[in-house]
C-alpha positions in Angstrom: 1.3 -16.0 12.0 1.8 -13.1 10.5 5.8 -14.1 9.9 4.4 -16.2 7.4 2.2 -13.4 5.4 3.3 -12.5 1.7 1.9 -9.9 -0.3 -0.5 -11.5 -3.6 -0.8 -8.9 -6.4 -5.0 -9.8 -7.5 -5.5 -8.9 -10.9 -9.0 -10.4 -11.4 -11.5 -10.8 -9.1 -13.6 -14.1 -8.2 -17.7 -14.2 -6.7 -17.6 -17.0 -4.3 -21.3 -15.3 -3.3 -21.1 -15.9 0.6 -24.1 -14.7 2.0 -22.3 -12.0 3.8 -20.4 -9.6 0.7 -18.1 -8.5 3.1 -16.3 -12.1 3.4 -15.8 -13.0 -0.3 -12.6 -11.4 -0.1 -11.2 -13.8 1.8 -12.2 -16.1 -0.2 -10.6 -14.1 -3.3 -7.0 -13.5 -1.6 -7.1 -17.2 -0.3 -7.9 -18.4 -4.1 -5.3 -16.6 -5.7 -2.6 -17.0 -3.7 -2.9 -20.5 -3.5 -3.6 -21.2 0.2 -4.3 -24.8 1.6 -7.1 -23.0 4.4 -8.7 -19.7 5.7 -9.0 -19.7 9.3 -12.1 -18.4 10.6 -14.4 -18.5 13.5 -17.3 -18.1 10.6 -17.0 -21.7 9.5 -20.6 -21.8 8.5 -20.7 -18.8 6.6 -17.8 -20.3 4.2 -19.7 -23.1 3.5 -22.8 -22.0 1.9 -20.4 -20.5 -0.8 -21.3 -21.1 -4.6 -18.1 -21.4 -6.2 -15.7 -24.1 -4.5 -11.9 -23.9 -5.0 -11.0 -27.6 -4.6 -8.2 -28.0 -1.6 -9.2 -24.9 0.1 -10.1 -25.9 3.5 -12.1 -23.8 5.8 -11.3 -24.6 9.8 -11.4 -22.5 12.8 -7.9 -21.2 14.1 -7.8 -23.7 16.7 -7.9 -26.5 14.0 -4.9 -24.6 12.7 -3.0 -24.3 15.3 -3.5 -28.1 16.4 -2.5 -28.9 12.8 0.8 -26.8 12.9 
């Protein structure tokens, strides 16, 4: 995976409000630099987000990998 990382330079900053601060970042980076997913063994957590980004998936990283 990480062969496929690049570096996303934020310059503003998003509150998707997950009940747990410390995850909005992913959230953030995944917004911004235009990803299709965030893998996460936190599904529910993502959910219960107030703002939605529309084609931003959240799956588990065995959904991921079954997808690739």
């Amino acid at each position: 995976m990480a062969s496929r990382y690049h570096w996303i330079r934020v310059y503003y900053v998003w509150r998707p409000d997950l009940p747990d601060e410390a995850e909005n970042h992913a959230v953030e980076l995944a917004a911004v630099g235009g990803s299709e997913a965030i893998a996460t063994h936190n599904t529910r957590a993502f959910a219960r987000t107030e703002l939605r980004f529309s084609g931003l998936r959240v799956m588990t990283t065995g959904e991921l990998i079954a997808e690739d």
